[in-house]
C-alpha positions, 0 to 999 in steps of 0.5 A: 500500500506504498511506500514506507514513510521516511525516518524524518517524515517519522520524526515529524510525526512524533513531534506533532504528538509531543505537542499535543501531549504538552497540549493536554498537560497544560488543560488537563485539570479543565473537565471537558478541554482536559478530556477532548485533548487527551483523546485527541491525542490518544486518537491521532498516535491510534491512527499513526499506529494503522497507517504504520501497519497498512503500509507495511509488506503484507507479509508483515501487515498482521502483527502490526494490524495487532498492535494498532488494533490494542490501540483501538481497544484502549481508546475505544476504553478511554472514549467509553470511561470519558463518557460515563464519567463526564458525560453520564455522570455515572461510576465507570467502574465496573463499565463497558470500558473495563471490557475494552481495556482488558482485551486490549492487554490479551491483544498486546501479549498476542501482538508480541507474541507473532512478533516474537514468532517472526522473529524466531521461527520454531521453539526457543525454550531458553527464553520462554524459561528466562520469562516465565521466571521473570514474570513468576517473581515480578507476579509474587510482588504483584500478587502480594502488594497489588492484586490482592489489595486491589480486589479487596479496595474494590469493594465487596462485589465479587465483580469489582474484585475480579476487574480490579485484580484482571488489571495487575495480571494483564500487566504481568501477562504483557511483561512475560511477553516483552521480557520473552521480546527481548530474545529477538531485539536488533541492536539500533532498531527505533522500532523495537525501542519504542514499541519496548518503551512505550509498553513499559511506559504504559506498565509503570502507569498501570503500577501508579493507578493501581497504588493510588487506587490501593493505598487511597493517594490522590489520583496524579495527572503523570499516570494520563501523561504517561498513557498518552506517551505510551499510545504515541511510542506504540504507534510511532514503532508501526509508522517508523522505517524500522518496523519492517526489519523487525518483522523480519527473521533473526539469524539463528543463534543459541537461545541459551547464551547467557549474558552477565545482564541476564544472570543479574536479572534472573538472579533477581527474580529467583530472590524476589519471592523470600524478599517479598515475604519479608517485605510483607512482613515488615510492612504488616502485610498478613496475607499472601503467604500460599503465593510466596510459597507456590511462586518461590517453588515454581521459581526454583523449579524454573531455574532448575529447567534452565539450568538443565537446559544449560548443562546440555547445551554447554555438553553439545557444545564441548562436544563439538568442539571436541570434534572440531580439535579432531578435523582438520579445519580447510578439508573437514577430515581427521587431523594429524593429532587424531591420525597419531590417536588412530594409528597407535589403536590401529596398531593395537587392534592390528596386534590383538587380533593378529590381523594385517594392517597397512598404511599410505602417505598422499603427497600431491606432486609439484604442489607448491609450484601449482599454489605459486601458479594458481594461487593458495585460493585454489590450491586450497580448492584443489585439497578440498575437494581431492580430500573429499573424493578421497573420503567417499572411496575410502567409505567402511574401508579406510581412515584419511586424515590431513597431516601436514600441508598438502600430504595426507595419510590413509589407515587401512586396516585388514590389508596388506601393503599388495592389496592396498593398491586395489583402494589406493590406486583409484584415489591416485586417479581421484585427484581433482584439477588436473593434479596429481599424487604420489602415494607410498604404502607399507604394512606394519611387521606387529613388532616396529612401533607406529612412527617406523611404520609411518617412517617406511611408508614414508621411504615408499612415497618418496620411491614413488616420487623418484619414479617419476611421481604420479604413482604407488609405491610398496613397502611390503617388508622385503623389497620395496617397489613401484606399482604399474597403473593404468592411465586416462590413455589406456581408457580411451584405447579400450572404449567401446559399445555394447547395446542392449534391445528396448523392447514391447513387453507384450510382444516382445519386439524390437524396437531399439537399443540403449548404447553401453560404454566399456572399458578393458579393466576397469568398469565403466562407472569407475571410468566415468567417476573418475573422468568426473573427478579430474574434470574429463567428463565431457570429454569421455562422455563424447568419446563414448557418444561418437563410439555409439553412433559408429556402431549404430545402424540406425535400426529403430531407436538409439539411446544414449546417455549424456550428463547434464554437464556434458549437455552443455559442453562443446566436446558432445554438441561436436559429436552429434549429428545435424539431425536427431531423429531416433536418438534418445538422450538419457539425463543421467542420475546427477543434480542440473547443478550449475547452469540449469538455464543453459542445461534447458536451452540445450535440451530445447534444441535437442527436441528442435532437432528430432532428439527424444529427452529421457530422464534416466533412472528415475527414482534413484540420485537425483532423479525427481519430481523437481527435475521431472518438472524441469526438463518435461521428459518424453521418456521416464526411465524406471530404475532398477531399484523400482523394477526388480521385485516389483511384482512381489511389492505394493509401494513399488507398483504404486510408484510404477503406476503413477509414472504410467499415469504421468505418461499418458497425460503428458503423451510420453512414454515409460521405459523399464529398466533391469527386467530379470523376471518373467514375473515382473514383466508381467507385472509391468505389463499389467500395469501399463508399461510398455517398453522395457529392457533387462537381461530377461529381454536381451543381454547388451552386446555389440550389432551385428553388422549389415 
């Protein structure tokens, strides 16, 4: 409802309701002009308070529209009690007007209370306690000094009593909530003040009218002055710039922090209970004695809470911290003080048992020149993500943890040094940015110690190294040697396809083929991930595609795989043909990180050009609903997970049909993937699916050739 009014515009306004309040002050004591200014000016910070909350975001609009309604009920009170008073000439109390200033209290704790929870989304216990045990103690006092006294000046009316002591509880309600504000304050917000001013303001003249009414003083002008400064702070916090930060989340912290302010504060109401009993007593006040004794062991059991509450979060946190010593703080595996822990119980256990135990050194080559040529940034990106690679191969194998600069060390218990390889070797090709590592292993002999185990795989990295680094080396106790690898080159060498029939279930025919890469010695996910690692993946995956398309006969359909990554690569988009007509290019299982925009564009083009877009399998990684909406496949393909047993499985039926469902109001069409089973062909084929492929339909091999 436009824009925010300025800081200024606020100020501006302010200042005209100060003059109105000096305005009051000078004709309160005139009956009739007395009563008029003070409503005109109660009035008009009631109509700030409105135009504040209607011009803020909708999103914010109702917490404000809270604290401008609470002003209306209190002037709605004030209007209905001038009323009666000056103009009825009749006891405005107990009257209609006691109504509106009673839900104007429950109004103002709700108010605050959303504020509260705009601020602070979900529970926060620590300050919910922090309040209670504040208001508990404030509520003894009150209790003792104001509300039993006020019923009891009120009169013999079982009415009087309970309005005049509802006025002292809706205080105590609404401080609950102010303290509980407190949690959620911006350090500088003019809002947050004077919605805190003038909420307090407002509470220490309640105090003044209820004593005047108690102890029979004469009412004082101050306590009207100090509502009308109340009504204008409430309403300059809606109108100010400020009041939209407020409304918004705060950032998340621990609820439990304690402050020197808040033990003082806390500490002060744990003790307000025995004080108050011995201030009453002093004072010859006889009753309220079951209050102090229920209020000072509701306060204990409080601090209790918190205390608890204190004990497990100061446990959580030396918990963390502990973990935190153990992890190395650039690649979040272990530190070298716990690989000095694991090793020495490695080796015990290794002992014990009478089991083999080896242990490598990684030490990435020419490093130091790389970080000089690229920069410590990537360098550190560079041991980041290899040390990430590295902890997923190491997965219920090994232990990896960073001991110094660029060098790292492997713990791979119930392996000797020549089976090692089979782990080290993939982490050797698993170095990211083009880099590479040496690597040298030993196994422990059960009687040297752990440093002259490290001290002998530490000979073998540098064995390594001399060789001409990028390799493993072996110490296995007798003669120490080089192990041969199998480089990116050798992978290229051996690529070939293999294609695999895409049939109708019910008839059984042919209708195409999905092309699947190979690899001499290595299986053809590893090839993948690793070209993946090393940032070779689009490059391998157009070598894969070319192979492919050489072998394809162009009998029918031809599927053929392609990561989101490549899609957007020149590598594939230079090996695939003019037209598409036939093909089918399967998205494969990994998240449109990056570009997705791009990843669209490209596959808009690949339908321009006859292409057919697969989401391949679907229901494993990263193929779901959302990517589903994002490239609008005309083909889903079911993975194996789904498929296999399915005809034993209702949730796996279930989800099968709801891609069928999916199909046919999208006129697409679902593949079945992984059909080993008479019985779930059947299955599928009972439930709508049409095309599938499996070992059970035809097993991948190369075309024969026309």
């Amino acid at each position: 409802m436009g824009d925010r009014p300025s800081a200024r515009a606020t100020y501006v306004a302010g200042g005209i309701g100060l003059a109105l309040i000096v305005g009051y002050a000078l004709v309160a004591d005139r009956d009739v002009l007395g009563s008029v200014a003070y409503l005109v000016g109660a009035a008009y910070a009631t109509v700030l308070g409105c135009v504040g909350a209607a011009r803020l975001p909708s999103s914010q609009r109702l917490v404000w529209w809270g604290f401008a309604a609470s002003l209306l009920l209190f002037l709605v009170g004030d209007v209905l009690w001038i009323v009666s008073d000056d103009v009825l000439h009749i006891d405005p109390f107990p009257s209609a007007a006691d109504v509106a200033y009673l839900a104007f209290y429950v109004v103002l704790a709700v108010a605050v209370g959303a504020l509260v929870r705009a601020r602070r989304r979900g529970r926060d216990r620590a300050a919910f306690l922090d309040a209670a045990i504040l208001a508990t103690g404030v509520g003894v006092v009150a209790a003792v000094f104001l509300i039993e006294p006020a019923a009891e000046a009120a009169g013999t009316s079982t009415l009087t009593q309970v309005v005049a002591a509802a006025y002292p509880i809706g205080d105590l309600l609404v401080l609950a909530v102010v303290v509980r504000l407190f949690s959620v304050r911006i350090a500088g917000n003019l809002a947050f003040w004077a919605l805190v001013g003038g909420i307090v303001i407002l509470l220490v003249g309640d105090l003044g009218y209820v004593a005047a009414e108690v102890y029979g003083d004469v009412y004082p002008q101050w306590i009207d002055i100090g509502y009308l400064l109340s009504y204008l702070l409430l309403g300059l916090a809606a109108l100010h710039p400020s009041a939209r930060e407020l409304c918004e989340p705060a950032p998340e912290r621990s609820g439990s922090r304690f402050t020197a302010t808040r033990l003082v504060v806390l500490c002060g109401a744990l003790v307000l209970a025995p004080a108050t009993d011995q201030a009453a007593h002093l004072a010859g006040v006889h009753h309220g004695s079951w209050v102090v004794l229920i209020g000072g062991c509701l306060s204990a059991v409080l601090v209790v809470l918190r205390l608890g509450d204190l004990l497990v979060e100061s446990q959580r946190t030396a918990v963390q911290l502990a973990a935190l010593a153990r992890k190395d703080p650039l690649t979040g595996v272990p530190n070298r003080r716990t690989w000095d822990h694991e090793l020495s119980r490695g080796c015990a256990i290794a002992r014990a048992d009478e089991t083999p135990l080896s242990v490598a050194i990684l030490d990435m080559d020419h490093f130091k020149r790389f970080n000089q040529e690229e920069g410590h940034l990537k360098g550190d990106l560079v041991l980041k993500e290899t040390a990430a690679a590295w902890s997923h191969l190491l997965q219920g194998v090994g232990i990896l943890a960073r001991i110094g600069g660029e060098r790292f060390a492997v713990l791979l218990p119930d392996l000797v040094a020549s089976q090692s390889t089979a782990v080290l070797d993939p982490m050797r090709r698993a170095v990211t940015h083009d880099q590479t590592c040496s690597i040298g292993v030993a196994t422990w002999d059960g009687r040297e110690s752990p440093a002259e185990l490290l001290a002998r795989a530490d000979r073998a990295l540098y064995l390594a190294k001399h060789a001409g680094r990028n390799r493993v080396a072996v110490d296995d106790g007798v003669a120490p040697a080089v192990v041969d690898r199998l480089e990116p080159g050798d992978l290229l060498a051996s690529l070939r396809s293999v294609y695999q029939p895409i049939v109708k279930l019910r008839s059984g025919e042919v209708v195409g083929h999905e092309a699947l890469s190979r690899f001499d010695g290595v299986g053809a996910q590893e090839a993948f991930d690793r070209a993946a690692r090393n940032g070779t993946s689009a490059l391998l995956e157009a070598a894969a595609v070319r192979v492919a398309l050489a072998g394809w006969d162009r009998d029918g359909l031809l599927a053929l795989n392609a990561s989101p990554a490549a899609l957007t690569s020149p590598h594939l988009q230079e090996v695939l043909p003019a037209d598409l007509t036939g093909l089918i290019i399967e998205i494969t299982e990994q998240a449109l990180d990056g570009n997705p925009v791009e990843v669209m564009m490209v596959v808009d083009d690949l339908r321009d050009r006859g292409a057919l877009i697969a989401i391949d399998d679907y229901g494993a990684g990263f193929s779901n609903l959302a990517r589903v909406l994002a490239l609008r496949p005309d083909i889903v393909k079911l993975d194996i997970s789904i498929i296999r047993g399915v005809h034993a499985d209702a949730t796996q039926q279930a989800l099968v049909a709801a891609a069928v469902h999916y199909s046919k109001l999208t006129d697409g069409r679902v593949f079945a993937e992984g059909i080993e089973t008479v019985e779930d062909r059947d299955c599928l084929v009972d439930l709508g699916v049409i095309f599938g492929q499996g070992n059970l339909l035809g097993l991948p091999e190369a075309l024969a050739a026309h």
